[in-house]
C-alpha positions as CSV (number, residue, x, y, z in Angstrom):
1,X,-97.4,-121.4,188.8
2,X,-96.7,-124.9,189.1
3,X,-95.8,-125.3,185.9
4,X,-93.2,-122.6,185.8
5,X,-92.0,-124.2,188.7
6,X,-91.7,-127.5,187.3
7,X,-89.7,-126.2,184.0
8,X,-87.3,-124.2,186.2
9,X,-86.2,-127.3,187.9
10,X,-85.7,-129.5,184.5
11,X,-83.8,-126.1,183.3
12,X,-81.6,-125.8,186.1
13,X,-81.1,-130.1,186.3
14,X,-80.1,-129.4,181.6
15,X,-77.7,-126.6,182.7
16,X,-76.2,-128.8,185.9
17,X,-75.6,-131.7,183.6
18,X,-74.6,-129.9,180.7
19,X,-71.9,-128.2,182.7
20,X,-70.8,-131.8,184.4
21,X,-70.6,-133.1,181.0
22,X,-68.5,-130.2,179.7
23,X,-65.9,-130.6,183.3
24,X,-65.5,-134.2,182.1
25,X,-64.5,-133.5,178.6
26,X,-62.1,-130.8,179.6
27,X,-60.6,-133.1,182.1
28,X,-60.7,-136.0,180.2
29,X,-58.9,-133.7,177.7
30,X,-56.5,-132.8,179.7
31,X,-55.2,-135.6,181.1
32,X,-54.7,-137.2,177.7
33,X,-52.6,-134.2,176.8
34,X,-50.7,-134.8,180.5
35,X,-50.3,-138.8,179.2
36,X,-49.3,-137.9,175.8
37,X,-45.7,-137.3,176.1
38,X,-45.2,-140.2,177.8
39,X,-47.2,-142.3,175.6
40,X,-44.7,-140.5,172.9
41,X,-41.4,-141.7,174.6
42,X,-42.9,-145.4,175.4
43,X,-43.1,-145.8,171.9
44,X,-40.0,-144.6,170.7
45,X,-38.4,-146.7,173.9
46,X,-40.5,-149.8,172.5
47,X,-37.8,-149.8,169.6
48,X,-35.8,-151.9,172.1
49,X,-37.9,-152.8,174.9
50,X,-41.5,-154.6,173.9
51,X,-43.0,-154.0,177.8
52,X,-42.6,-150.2,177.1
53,X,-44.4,-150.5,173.8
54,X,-47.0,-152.1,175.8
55,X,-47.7,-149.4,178.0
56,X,-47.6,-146.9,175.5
57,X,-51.2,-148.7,174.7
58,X,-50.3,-147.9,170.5
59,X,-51.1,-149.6,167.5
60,X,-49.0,-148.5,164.5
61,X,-46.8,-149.4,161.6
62,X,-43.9,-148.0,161.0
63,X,-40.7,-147.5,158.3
64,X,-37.2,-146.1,159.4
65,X,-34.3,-145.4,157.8
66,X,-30.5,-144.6,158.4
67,X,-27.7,-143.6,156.1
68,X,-24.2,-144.0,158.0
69,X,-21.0,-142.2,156.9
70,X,-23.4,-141.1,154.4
71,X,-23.3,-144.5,151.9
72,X,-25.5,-146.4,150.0
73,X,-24.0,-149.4,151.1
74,X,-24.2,-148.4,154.9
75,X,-28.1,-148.3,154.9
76,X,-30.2,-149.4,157.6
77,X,-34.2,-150.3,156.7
78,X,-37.1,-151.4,158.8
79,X,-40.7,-152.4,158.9
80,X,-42.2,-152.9,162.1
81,X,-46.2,-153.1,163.1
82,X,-47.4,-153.5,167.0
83,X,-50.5,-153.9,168.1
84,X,-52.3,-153.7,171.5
85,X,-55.5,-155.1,172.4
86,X,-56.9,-155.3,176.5
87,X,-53.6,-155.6,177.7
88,X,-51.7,-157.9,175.1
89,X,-49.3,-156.0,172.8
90,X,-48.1,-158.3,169.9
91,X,-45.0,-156.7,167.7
92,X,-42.9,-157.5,164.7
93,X,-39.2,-155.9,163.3
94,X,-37.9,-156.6,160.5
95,X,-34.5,-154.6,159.4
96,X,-31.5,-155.1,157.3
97,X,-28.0,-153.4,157.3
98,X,-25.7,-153.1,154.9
99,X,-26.7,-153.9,151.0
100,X,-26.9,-156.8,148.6
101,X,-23.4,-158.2,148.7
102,X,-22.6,-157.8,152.9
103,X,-24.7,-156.7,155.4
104,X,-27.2,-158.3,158.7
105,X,-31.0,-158.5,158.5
106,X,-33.1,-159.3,161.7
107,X,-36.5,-160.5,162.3
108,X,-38.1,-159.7,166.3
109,X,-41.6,-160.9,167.3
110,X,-42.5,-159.8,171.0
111,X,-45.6,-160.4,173.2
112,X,-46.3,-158.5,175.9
113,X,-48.7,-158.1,179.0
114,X,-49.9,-155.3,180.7
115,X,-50.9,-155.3,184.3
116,X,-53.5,-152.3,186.0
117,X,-51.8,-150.0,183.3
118,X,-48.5,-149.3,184.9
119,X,-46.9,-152.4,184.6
120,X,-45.7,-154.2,182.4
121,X,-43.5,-157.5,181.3
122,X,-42.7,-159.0,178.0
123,X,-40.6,-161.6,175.8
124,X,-39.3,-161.1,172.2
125,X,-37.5,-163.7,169.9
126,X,-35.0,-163.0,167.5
127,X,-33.5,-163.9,164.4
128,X,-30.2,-162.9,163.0
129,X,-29.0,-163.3,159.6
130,X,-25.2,-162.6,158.7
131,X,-24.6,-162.9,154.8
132,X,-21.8,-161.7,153.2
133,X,-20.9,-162.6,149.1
134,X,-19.4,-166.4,148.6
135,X,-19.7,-166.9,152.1
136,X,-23.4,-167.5,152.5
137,X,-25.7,-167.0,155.6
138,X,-24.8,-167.7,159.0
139,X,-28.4,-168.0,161.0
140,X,-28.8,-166.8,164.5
141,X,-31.6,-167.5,167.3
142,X,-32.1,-165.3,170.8
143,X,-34.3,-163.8,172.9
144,X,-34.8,-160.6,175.2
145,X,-37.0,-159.8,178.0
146,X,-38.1,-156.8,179.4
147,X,-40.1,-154.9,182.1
148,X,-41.6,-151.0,182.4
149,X,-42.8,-149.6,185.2
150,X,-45.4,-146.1,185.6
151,X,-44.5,-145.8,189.4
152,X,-46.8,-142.6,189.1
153,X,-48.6,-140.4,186.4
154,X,-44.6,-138.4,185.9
155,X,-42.2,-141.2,187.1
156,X,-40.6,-144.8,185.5
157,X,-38.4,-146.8,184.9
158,X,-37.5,-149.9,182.7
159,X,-35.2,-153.0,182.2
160,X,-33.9,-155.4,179.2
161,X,-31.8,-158.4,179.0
162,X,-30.5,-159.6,175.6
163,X,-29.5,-162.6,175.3
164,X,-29.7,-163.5,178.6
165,X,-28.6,-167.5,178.0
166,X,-25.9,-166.2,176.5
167,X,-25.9,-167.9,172.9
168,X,-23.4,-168.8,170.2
169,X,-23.7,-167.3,166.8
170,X,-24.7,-169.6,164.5
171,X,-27.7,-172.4,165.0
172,X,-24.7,-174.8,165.4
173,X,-20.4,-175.1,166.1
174,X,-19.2,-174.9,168.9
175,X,-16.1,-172.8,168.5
176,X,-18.5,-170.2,167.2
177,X,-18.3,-166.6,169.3
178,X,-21.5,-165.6,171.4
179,X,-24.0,-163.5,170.7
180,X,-23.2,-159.9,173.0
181,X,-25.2,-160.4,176.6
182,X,-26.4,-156.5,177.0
183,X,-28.5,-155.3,179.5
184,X,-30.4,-151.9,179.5
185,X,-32.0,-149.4,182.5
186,X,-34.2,-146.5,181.2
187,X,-35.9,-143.8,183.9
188,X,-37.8,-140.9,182.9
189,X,-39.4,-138.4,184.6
190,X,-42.1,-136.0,183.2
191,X,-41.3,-131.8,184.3
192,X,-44.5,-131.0,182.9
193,X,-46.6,-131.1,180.1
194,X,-44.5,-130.0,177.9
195,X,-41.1,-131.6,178.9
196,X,-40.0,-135.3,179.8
197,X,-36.3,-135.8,180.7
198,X,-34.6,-139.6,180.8
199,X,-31.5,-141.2,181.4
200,X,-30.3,-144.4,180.1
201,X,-27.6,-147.4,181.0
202,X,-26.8,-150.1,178.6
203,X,-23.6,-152.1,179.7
204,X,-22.7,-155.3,177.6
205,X,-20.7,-158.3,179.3
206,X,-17.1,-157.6,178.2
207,X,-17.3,-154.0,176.9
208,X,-17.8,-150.6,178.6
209,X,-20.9,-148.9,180.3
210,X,-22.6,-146.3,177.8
211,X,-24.7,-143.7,179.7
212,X,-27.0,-141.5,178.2
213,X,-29.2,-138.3,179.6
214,X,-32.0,-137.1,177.1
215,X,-35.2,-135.1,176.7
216,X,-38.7,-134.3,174.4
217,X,-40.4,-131.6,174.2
218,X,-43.8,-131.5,172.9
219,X,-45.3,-127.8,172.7
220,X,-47.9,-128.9,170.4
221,X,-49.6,-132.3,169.7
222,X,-48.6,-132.1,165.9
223,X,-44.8,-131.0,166.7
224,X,-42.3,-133.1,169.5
225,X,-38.5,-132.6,169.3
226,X,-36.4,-135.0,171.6
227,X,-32.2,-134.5,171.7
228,X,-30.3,-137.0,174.1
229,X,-26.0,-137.3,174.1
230,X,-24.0,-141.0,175.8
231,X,-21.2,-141.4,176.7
232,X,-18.5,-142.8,176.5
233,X,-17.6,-143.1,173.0
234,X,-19.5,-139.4,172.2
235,X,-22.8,-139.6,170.1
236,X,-25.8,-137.1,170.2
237,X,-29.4,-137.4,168.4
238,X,-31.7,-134.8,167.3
239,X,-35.2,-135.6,166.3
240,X,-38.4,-133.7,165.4
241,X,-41.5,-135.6,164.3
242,X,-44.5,-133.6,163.0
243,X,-48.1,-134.9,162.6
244,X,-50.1,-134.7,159.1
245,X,-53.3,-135.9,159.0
246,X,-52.9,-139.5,159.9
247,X,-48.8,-139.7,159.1
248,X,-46.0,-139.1,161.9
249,X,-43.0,-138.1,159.8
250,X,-39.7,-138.2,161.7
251,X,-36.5,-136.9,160.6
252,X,-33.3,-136.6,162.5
253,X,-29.2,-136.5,162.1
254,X,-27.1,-139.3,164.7
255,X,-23.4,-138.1,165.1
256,X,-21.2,-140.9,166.6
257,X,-17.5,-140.4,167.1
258,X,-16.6,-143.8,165.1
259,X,-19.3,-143.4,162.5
260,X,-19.6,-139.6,161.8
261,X,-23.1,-138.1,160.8
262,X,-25.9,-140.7,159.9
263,X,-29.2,-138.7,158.9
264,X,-32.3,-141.0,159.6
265,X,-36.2,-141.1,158.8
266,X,-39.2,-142.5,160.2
267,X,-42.7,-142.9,159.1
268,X,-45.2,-143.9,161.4
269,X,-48.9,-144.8,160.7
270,X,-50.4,-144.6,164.1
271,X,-54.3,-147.6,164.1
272,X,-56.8,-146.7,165.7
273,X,-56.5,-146.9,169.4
274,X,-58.0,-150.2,170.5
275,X,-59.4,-151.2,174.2
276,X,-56.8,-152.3,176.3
Protein backbone atom coordinates (compact mmCIF):
# COMPACT_ATOMS: atom_id res chain seq x y z
CA UNK A 1 0.00 0.00 0.00
CA UNK A 2 2.75 2.15 0.74
CA UNK A 3 4.30 1.68 -2.16
CA UNK A 4 1.42 2.52 -4.35
CA UNK A 5 1.18 5.35 -2.43
CA UNK A 6 4.66 6.50 -2.90
CA UNK A 7 4.50 6.01 -6.86
CA UNK A 8 1.28 8.05 -7.12
CA UNK A 9 2.87 10.98 -5.55
CA UNK A 10 6.21 10.84 -7.98
CA UNK A 11 3.40 10.37 -10.81
CA UNK A 12 1.45 13.19 -10.03
CA UNK A 13 4.94 15.50 -9.00
CA UNK A 14 6.24 13.95 -13.40
CA UNK A 15 2.78 15.11 -14.62
CA UNK A 16 2.86 18.62 -12.49
CA UNK A 17 6.27 19.37 -13.89
CA UNK A 18 5.84 18.15 -17.14
CA UNK A 19 2.81 20.33 -17.59
CA UNK A 20 4.86 23.58 -15.94
CA UNK A 21 7.55 22.86 -18.40
CA UNK A 22 5.15 22.61 -21.32
CA UNK A 23 3.27 26.41 -19.93
CA UNK A 24 6.85 27.82 -20.14
CA UNK A 25 7.55 26.74 -23.61
CA UNK A 26 4.22 27.86 -24.92
CA UNK A 27 4.79 31.18 -23.25
CA UNK A 28 8.10 31.54 -23.91
CA UNK A 29 6.92 30.89 -27.51
CA UNK A 30 4.63 33.23 -27.59
CA UNK A 31 6.18 36.10 -26.50
CA UNK A 32 8.98 35.71 -28.93
CA UNK A 33 6.26 35.65 -31.64
CA UNK A 34 4.72 39.10 -29.67
CA UNK A 35 8.68 40.51 -29.92
CA UNK A 36 9.16 39.42 -33.41
CA UNK A 37 7.74 42.17 -35.40
CA UNK A 38 9.33 44.52 -33.53
CA UNK A 39 12.61 42.95 -33.56
CA UNK A 40 11.71 42.96 -37.56
CA UNK A 41 11.28 46.77 -37.85
CA UNK A 42 14.44 47.58 -35.39
CA UNK A 43 16.40 46.04 -37.90
CA UNK A 44 15.14 47.50 -40.91
CA UNK A 45 15.15 51.01 -38.81
CA UNK A 46 18.98 50.11 -37.89
CA UNK A 47 19.62 50.99 -41.73
CA UNK A 48 19.92 54.52 -40.33
CA UNK A 49 19.86 54.49 -36.69
CA UNK A 50 22.70 52.04 -34.96
CA UNK A 51 20.79 52.26 -31.22
CA UNK A 52 17.73 50.63 -33.00
CA UNK A 53 19.83 47.93 -34.46
CA UNK A 54 20.93 47.44 -31.05
CA UNK A 55 17.79 46.66 -29.58
CA UNK A 56 16.68 44.54 -32.23
CA UNK A 57 19.45 42.15 -30.39
CA UNK A 58 20.41 40.64 -34.34
CA UNK A 59 23.40 39.47 -35.80
CA UNK A 60 23.38 39.39 -39.60
CA UNK A 61 24.97 40.21 -42.87
CA UNK A 62 23.36 41.63 -45.35
CA UNK A 63 23.47 42.81 -49.44
CA UNK A 64 20.99 45.43 -50.96
CA UNK A 65 20.44 46.68 -54.03
CA UNK A 66 18.61 49.64 -55.97
CA UNK A 67 18.14 50.41 -59.57
CA UNK A 68 16.80 54.16 -60.02
CA UNK A 69 15.08 55.43 -63.17
CA UNK A 70 15.72 51.90 -63.97
CA UNK A 71 19.81 52.42 -65.10
CA UNK A 72 22.80 50.70 -64.85
CA UNK A 73 24.55 53.66 -64.10
CA UNK A 74 22.07 54.69 -61.31
CA UNK A 75 22.84 51.59 -59.11
CA UNK A 76 23.07 51.56 -55.49
CA UNK A 77 25.08 48.41 -53.69
CA UNK A 78 25.79 47.53 -50.14
CA UNK A 79 27.40 45.15 -47.64
CA UNK A 80 26.68 45.57 -44.22
CA UNK A 81 27.37 42.96 -41.05
CA UNK A 82 26.20 43.86 -37.33
CA UNK A 83 26.74 42.03 -34.55
CA UNK A 84 25.47 42.09 -30.88
CA UNK A 85 27.01 40.48 -28.03
CA UNK A 86 25.65 41.31 -24.01
CA UNK A 87 24.62 44.54 -24.82
CA UNK A 88 27.29 45.88 -27.36
CA UNK A 89 26.14 46.01 -31.02
CA UNK A 90 29.25 46.68 -33.40
CA UNK A 91 28.09 47.49 -37.33
CA UNK A 92 29.70 48.16 -40.61
CA UNK A 93 28.07 49.78 -44.24
CA UNK A 94 29.70 49.91 -47.01
CA UNK A 95 27.65 51.21 -50.30
CA UNK A 96 28.35 52.86 -53.49
CA UNK A 97 26.13 54.88 -55.98
CA UNK A 98 26.42 55.57 -59.22
CA UNK A 99 29.10 53.41 -61.51
CA UNK A 100 32.77 53.45 -62.50
CA UNK A 101 33.11 56.95 -64.04
CA UNK A 102 30.68 59.16 -61.39
CA UNK A 103 29.09 58.15 -58.45
CA UNK A 104 29.48 58.29 -54.07
CA UNK A 105 30.68 55.31 -51.95
CA UNK A 106 30.36 55.31 -48.11
CA UNK A 107 31.86 53.44 -45.33
CA UNK A 108 29.74 53.62 -41.51
CA UNK A 109 31.13 51.80 -38.50
CA UNK A 110 28.70 52.27 -35.36
CA UNK A 111 29.00 50.98 -31.70
CA UNK A 112 26.25 50.73 -29.70
CA UNK A 113 25.06 50.10 -26.02
CA UNK A 114 22.12 48.65 -24.76
CA UNK A 115 20.72 49.35 -21.36
CA UNK A 116 17.98 46.78 -19.30
CA UNK A 117 16.81 45.93 -23.01
CA UNK A 118 14.75 49.02 -23.77
CA UNK A 119 17.17 51.46 -24.15
CA UNK A 120 19.42 52.22 -26.12
CA UNK A 121 22.32 54.92 -27.39
CA UNK A 122 24.95 54.75 -29.93
CA UNK A 123 27.70 56.55 -32.23
CA UNK A 124 28.61 55.80 -35.88
CA UNK A 125 31.47 57.35 -38.08
CA UNK A 126 31.36 58.06 -41.53
CA UNK A 127 33.25 58.21 -44.57
CA UNK A 128 32.26 59.80 -47.74
CA UNK A 129 33.82 59.45 -51.07
CA UNK A 130 32.83 61.69 -54.11
CA UNK A 131 34.64 60.59 -57.37
CA UNK A 132 33.74 61.59 -60.55
CA UNK A 133 36.15 60.92 -64.00
CA UNK A 134 39.33 63.55 -64.28
CA UNK A 135 38.25 65.09 -61.32
CA UNK A 136 39.43 62.56 -58.71
CA UNK A 137 38.07 61.94 -55.08
CA UNK A 138 36.93 64.38 -52.76
CA UNK A 139 37.08 62.54 -49.06
CA UNK A 140 34.57 63.19 -46.40
CA UNK A 141 34.56 62.59 -42.44
CA UNK A 142 31.24 62.72 -40.05
CA UNK A 143 29.46 61.28 -37.57
CA UNK A 144 25.79 60.44 -36.28
CA UNK A 145 24.28 59.65 -33.03
CA UNK A 146 21.32 58.06 -32.06
CA UNK A 147 18.96 56.80 -29.30
CA UNK A 148 15.80 54.07 -29.29
CA UNK A 149 13.61 53.68 -26.75
CA UNK A 150 10.96 50.35 -25.85
CA UNK A 151 8.81 52.56 -23.50
CA UNK A 152 6.67 49.17 -23.23
CA UNK A 153 6.37 45.68 -24.83
CA UNK A 154 4.02 47.75 -28.03
CA UNK A 155 5.31 51.40 -27.78
CA UNK A 156 8.78 53.47 -29.05
CA UNK A 157 10.30 55.84 -30.17
CA UNK A 158 13.79 56.97 -31.58
CA UNK A 159 16.18 59.89 -32.59
CA UNK A 160 19.25 60.64 -35.01
CA UNK A 161 21.43 63.53 -35.57
CA UNK A 162 23.79 63.58 -38.64
CA UNK A 163 26.27 65.56 -38.73
CA UNK A 164 25.55 67.18 -35.76
CA UNK A 165 29.03 69.53 -35.85
CA UNK A 166 28.04 70.53 -38.92
CA UNK A 167 31.08 69.64 -41.22
CA UNK A 168 32.53 70.83 -44.61
CA UNK A 169 32.87 68.49 -47.38
CA UNK A 170 36.09 67.69 -48.04
CA UNK A 171 38.97 66.77 -45.26
CA UNK A 172 40.14 70.36 -45.99
CA UNK A 173 39.20 74.16 -47.85
CA UNK A 174 37.43 76.23 -46.42
CA UNK A 175 35.06 77.57 -49.00
CA UNK A 176 33.99 74.04 -49.38
CA UNK A 177 29.87 73.54 -48.78
CA UNK A 178 28.80 71.49 -45.50
CA UNK A 179 27.86 68.27 -45.21
CA UNK A 180 23.52 68.41 -44.79
CA UNK A 181 22.81 68.57 -40.72
CA UNK A 182 19.49 66.13 -40.75
CA UNK A 183 17.80 64.98 -37.85
CA UNK A 184 15.32 62.07 -37.68
CA UNK A 185 12.19 60.97 -35.11
CA UNK A 186 10.73 57.40 -35.54
CA UNK A 187 7.56 56.10 -33.19
CA UNK A 188 5.97 52.95 -33.61
CA UNK A 189 3.42 51.27 -32.09
CA UNK A 190 2.61 47.54 -32.21
CA UNK A 191 -1.67 46.82 -32.94
CA UNK A 192 -1.05 43.35 -32.32
CA UNK A 193 0.80 40.45 -33.31
CA UNK A 194 0.35 40.71 -36.55
CA UNK A 195 0.49 44.47 -37.24
CA UNK A 196 3.03 47.34 -36.22
CA UNK A 197 2.24 50.88 -37.55
CA UNK A 198 5.06 53.96 -37.47
CA UNK A 199 5.50 57.30 -38.31
CA UNK A 200 8.57 59.07 -39.19
CA UNK A 201 10.08 62.95 -39.26
CA UNK A 202 13.43 63.65 -40.90
CA UNK A 203 13.89 67.59 -41.33
CA UNK A 204 17.41 68.78 -42.73
CA UNK A 205 18.71 72.37 -41.75
CA UNK A 206 17.87 74.43 -44.82
CA UNK A 207 15.35 72.09 -46.66
CA UNK A 208 11.78 70.97 -45.89
CA UNK A 209 10.17 68.59 -43.27
CA UNK A 210 9.47 65.02 -44.92
CA UNK A 211 6.83 63.07 -42.91
CA UNK A 212 6.19 59.68 -43.31
CA UNK A 213 3.30 57.11 -41.77
CA UNK A 214 3.99 53.24 -42.47
CA UNK A 215 3.21 49.76 -41.49
CA UNK A 216 4.33 45.65 -41.45
CA UNK A 217 2.49 43.01 -41.37
CA UNK A 218 3.71 39.71 -40.43
CA UNK A 219 0.98 36.85 -40.70
CA UNK A 220 3.57 34.30 -40.66
CA UNK A 221 7.17 34.09 -39.39
CA UNK A 222 8.48 33.13 -43.03
CA UNK A 223 6.33 36.08 -44.80
CA UNK A 224 6.35 40.12 -43.46
CA UNK A 225 5.15 42.82 -45.96
CA UNK A 226 5.71 46.56 -44.80
CA UNK A 227 4.24 49.64 -47.17
CA UNK A 228 4.93 53.31 -45.82
CA UNK A 229 4.19 56.74 -48.18
CA UNK A 230 6.13 60.69 -47.03
CA UNK A 231 5.46 63.53 -47.85
CA UNK A 232 6.13 66.16 -49.15
CA UNK A 233 7.75 65.42 -52.35
CA UNK A 234 5.31 62.04 -52.83
CA UNK A 235 7.26 58.63 -52.48
CA UNK A 236 5.75 55.18 -51.30
CA UNK A 237 7.57 51.68 -50.64
CA UNK A 238 6.36 48.24 -50.85
CA UNK A 239 8.33 45.44 -49.47
CA UNK A 240 7.78 41.64 -48.82
CA UNK A 241 10.66 39.58 -47.32
CA UNK A 242 10.16 35.72 -47.18
CA UNK A 243 12.26 33.34 -45.15
CA UNK A 244 14.17 30.21 -46.73
CA UNK A 245 15.94 28.12 -44.70
CA UNK A 246 18.55 30.36 -43.24
CA UNK A 247 18.20 33.37 -46.22
CA UNK A 248 15.78 36.48 -45.73
CA UNK A 249 15.20 37.57 -49.36
CA UNK A 250 13.61 41.00 -49.75
CA UNK A 251 12.30 42.41 -52.80
CA UNK A 252 10.44 45.67 -53.20
CA UNK A 253 9.70 48.71 -55.91
CA UNK A 254 10.45 52.70 -54.36
CA UNK A 255 8.37 55.29 -56.41
CA UNK A 256 9.56 58.88 -55.83
CA UNK A 257 8.08 61.82 -57.63
CA UNK A 258 11.72 63.11 -58.81
CA UNK A 259 13.20 59.72 -59.45
CA UNK A 260 10.30 57.48 -60.82
CA UNK A 261 10.22 53.69 -59.99
CA UNK A 262 13.47 52.17 -58.40
CA UNK A 263 13.04 48.26 -57.83
CA UNK A 264 15.31 47.10 -54.89
CA UNK A 265 16.63 43.75 -53.27
CA UNK A 266 17.89 42.59 -50.08
CA UNK A 267 19.62 39.53 -48.87
CA UNK A 268 19.93 39.00 -45.40
CA UNK A 269 21.87 36.18 -43.63
CA UNK A 270 20.56 36.37 -40.08
CA UNK A 271 23.97 34.57 -37.10
CA UNK A 272 23.07 32.95 -34.63
CA UNK A 273 21.48 34.84 -31.93
CA UNK A 274 24.18 35.62 -29.36
CA UNK A 275 23.64 36.53 -25.40
CA UNK A 276 23.09 40.00 -24.97
Amino acid sequence: MARILILSIVLFAALNCNAKVETDTLKNRRQAAETEIVAAYLADLGIRSDAAAALSGESRIAIGFRNDFLLQDLMYKSLSGQISITGNHLTINMMHYGYAQYGEYKIAVGYSRVFGKKFSIGMTFHYIGNHARDYGVEHSITFDISAHCNITQKIGFGVRAFNPAHLKYGITGENAPRLPMIFNLDFHYKISREILLYIFAEKEIGGALRIGIGGIYSPHRLFRMSLHAAFPVPEAELQTIFHWSHIEFGAGVIWKLNLGISPCLTLNFPLKKLKR
